[in-house]
C-alpha positions in Angstrom: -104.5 -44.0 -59.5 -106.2 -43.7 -55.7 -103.5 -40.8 -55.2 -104.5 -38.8 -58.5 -108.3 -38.9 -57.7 -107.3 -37.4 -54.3 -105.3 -34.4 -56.2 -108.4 -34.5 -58.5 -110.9 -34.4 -55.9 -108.8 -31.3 -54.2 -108.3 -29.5 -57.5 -112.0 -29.5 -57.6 -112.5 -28.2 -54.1 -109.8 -25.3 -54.3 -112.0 -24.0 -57.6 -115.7 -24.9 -56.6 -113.9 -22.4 -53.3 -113.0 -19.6 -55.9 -115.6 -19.5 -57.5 -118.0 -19.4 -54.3 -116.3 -17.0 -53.0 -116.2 -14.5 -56.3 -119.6 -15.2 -56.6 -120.8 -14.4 -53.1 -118.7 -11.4 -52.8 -120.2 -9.8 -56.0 -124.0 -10.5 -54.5 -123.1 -8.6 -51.5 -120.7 -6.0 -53.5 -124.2 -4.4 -54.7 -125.7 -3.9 -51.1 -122.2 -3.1 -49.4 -122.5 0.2 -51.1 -125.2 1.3 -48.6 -123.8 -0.1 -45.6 -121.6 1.2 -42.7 -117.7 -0.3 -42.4 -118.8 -2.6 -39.5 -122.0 -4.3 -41.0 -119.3 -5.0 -44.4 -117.2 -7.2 -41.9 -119.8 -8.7 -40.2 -121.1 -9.8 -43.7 -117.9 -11.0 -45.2 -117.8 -12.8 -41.5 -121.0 -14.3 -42.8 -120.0 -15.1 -46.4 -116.4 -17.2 -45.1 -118.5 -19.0 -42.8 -120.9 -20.1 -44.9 -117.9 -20.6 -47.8 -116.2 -22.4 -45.0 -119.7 -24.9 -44.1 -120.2 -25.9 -47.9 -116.5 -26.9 -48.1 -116.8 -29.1 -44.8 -119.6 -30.4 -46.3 -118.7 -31.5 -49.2 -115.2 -32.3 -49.0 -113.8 -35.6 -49.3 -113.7 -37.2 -45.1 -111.1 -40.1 -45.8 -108.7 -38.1 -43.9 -107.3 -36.1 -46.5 -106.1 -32.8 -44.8 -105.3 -29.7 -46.5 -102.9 -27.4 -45.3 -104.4 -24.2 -47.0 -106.7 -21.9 -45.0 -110.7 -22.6 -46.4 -111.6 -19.1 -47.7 -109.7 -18.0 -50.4 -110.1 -14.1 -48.7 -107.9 -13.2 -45.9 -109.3 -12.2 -43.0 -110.2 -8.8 -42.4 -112.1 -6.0 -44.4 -112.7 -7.6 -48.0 -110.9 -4.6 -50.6 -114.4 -3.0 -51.2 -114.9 -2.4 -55.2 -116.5 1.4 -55.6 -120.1 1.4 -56.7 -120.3 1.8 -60.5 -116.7 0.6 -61.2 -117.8 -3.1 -60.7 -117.4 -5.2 -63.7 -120.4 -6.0 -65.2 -122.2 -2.6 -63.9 -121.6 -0.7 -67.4 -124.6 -1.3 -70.2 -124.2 -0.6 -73.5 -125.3 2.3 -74.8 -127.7 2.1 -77.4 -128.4 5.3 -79.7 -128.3 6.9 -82.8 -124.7 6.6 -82.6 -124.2 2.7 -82.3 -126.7 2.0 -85.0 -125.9 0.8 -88.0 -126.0 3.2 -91.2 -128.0 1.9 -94.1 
């Protein structure tokens, strides 16, 4: 039972990770677009270390180790998205077109 919280308890960890990541990266996807090569690696420097801190701090300390790397990016330049092709970016259009006849 003790063992199954543990994979529990790491299942939890691995996705709270994910989604951390995914959500940080597309926060600083809509600035990178205005920034030069070497400030986008000094920010994705920034965003795996504070990924990296929230892990540490809220991972289970009873000695569990994992043996996976913390950030769920591998190091190096993050594959930048182009500006406007970034899911979510596109709005509906709204015209005479999409209205409904009557």
């Amino acid at each position: 039972m003790e063992e199954l919280m543990e994979d529990m308890v790491l299942v939890i960890i691995r996705q709270t990770r994910a989604i951390m990541s995914l959500s940080l990266s597309t926060e600083m996807d809509r600035v990178v677009s205005r920034v030069s090569l070497e400030q986008r690696q000094a920010m994705e420097h920034v965003r795996v270390s504070i990924i990296d801190e929230i892990v540490r701090c809220v991972s289970p300390s009873s000695g569990s180790s994992e043996s996976e790397p913390i950030s769920s990016t591998p190091p190096g330049p993050s594959p930048m998205i182009p500006p406007g092709t970034r899911e979510g970016s596109h709005r509906r259009r709204r015209g005479p077109r999409y209205r409904r006849s009557q």
